[in-house]
N, C-alpha and C positions, 0 to 999 in steps of 0.2 A: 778658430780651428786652423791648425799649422797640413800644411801639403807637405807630402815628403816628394821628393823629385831628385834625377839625378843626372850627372852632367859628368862631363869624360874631358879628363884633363891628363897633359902628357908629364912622364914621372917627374921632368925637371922643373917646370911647373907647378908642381902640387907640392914638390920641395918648398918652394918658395914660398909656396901662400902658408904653409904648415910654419916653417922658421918665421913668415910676419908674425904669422896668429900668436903664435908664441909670445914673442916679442914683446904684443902690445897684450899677453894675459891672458887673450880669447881665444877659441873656436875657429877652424875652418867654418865652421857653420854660422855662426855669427858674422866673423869677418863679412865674407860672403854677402849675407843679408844685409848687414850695415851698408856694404858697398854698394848692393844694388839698390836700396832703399834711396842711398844717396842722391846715385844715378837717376829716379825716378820724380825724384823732390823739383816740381814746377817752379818752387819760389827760387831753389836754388838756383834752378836756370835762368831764372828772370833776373836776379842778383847779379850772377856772370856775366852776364846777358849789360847789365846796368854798367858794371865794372869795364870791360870792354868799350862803351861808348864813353864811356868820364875818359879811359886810357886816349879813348881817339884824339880827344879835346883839351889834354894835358897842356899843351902848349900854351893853349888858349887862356888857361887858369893861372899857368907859370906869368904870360904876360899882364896879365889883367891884376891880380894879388900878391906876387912876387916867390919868392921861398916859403 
């Protein structure tokens, strides 16, 4: 079951998310929900999350296995 809901966005703004959706083929409505979907995705945070700490210790891996 889909929710309808509705959210206020300023004209210059909804320009832009209109020209993305476009863009990429989709929906403000989709757009939208992909995005928040995204936002919401635990693993993806955890992954970031994962990528972030490898970044901290780059050096470490530069020095240890080279290029």
């Amino acid at each position: 079951m889909s929710r309808h809901v509705t959210i206020r966005l300023d004209e210059e703004f909804h320009e832009r998310l209109k020209a993305r959706a476009a863009a990429l083929g989709t929906t403000v409505t989709a757009l939208i929900t992909e995005v928040t979907e995204r936002e919401l995705d635990e693993d993806r945070k955890n992954f970031l999350s994962g990528i972030e700490e490898f970044a901290d210790h780059w050096g470490y891996f530069q020095e240890r296995f080279g290029n």
